[in-house]
N, C-alpha and C positions, 0 to 999 in steps of 0.2 A: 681733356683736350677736346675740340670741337670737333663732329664725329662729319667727314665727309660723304654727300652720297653721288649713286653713281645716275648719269641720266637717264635710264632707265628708271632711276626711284623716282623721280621728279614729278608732280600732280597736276596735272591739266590746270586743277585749283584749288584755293589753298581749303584747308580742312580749319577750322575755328575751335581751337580749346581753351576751354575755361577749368580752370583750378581754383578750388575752395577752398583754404585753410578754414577749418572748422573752430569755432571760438573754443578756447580754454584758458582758464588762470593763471596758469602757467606760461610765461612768457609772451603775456598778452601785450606787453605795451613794445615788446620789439617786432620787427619787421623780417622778415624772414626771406633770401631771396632764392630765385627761381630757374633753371638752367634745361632749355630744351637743344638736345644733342651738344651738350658741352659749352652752348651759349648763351649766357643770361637773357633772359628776357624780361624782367623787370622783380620790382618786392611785391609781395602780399602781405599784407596786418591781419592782427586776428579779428575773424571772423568777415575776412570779407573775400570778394573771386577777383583771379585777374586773369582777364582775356588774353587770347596771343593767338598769333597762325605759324604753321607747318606747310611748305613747298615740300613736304618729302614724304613716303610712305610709310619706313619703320622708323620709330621716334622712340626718345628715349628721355625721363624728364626725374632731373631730383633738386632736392632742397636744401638749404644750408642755413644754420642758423645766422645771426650777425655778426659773427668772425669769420666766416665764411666756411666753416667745417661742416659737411654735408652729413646729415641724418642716417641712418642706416635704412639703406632698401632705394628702390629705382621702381619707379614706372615707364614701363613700355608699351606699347600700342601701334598696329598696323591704321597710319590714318588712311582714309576714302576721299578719295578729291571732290570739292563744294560740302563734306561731311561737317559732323560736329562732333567733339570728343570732351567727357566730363570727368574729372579729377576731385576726389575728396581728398582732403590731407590733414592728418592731425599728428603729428612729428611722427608718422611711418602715412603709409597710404591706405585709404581703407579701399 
């Protein structure tokens, strides 16, 4: 479920993350989609980044194949307001 924050968390400005699904063979021609704090934010293909921003401080980001059943493991991160935050992913997170 989509994770509320409280006004306090909220960023001056927003922080810019970029997530990499790293190219592999494996399930290279589906699209894989992408959830920051409990709400989609768009697909990623292999071997390519999708940009996205964060109004909130602690985030929390995972992935689902194309049935929608999420991967094993979560990334989380304290974002910094006008910051940048980088994401590698190859079906866990490196």
């Amino acid at each position: 479920l989509p994770l509320v924050a409280e006004e306090s968390e909220v960023l001056e400005q927003p922080c810019t993350v970029s997530l990499t699904r790293l190219g592999s063979m494996v399930g290279m021609a589906v699209s894989q989609q992408v959830y920051l704090n409990g709400v989609k934010v768009g697909n990623v293909k292999n071997g390519a980044t999708l940009t996205f921003s964060t109004n909130v401080r602690e985030n929390t980001v995972f992935v689902t194949d194309q049935y929608g059943l999420a991967f094993p493991g979560k990334f989380t991160f304290t974002a910094e307001s006008g910051g940048t935050q980088e994401i590698k992913f190859k079906r866990k997170f490196l």
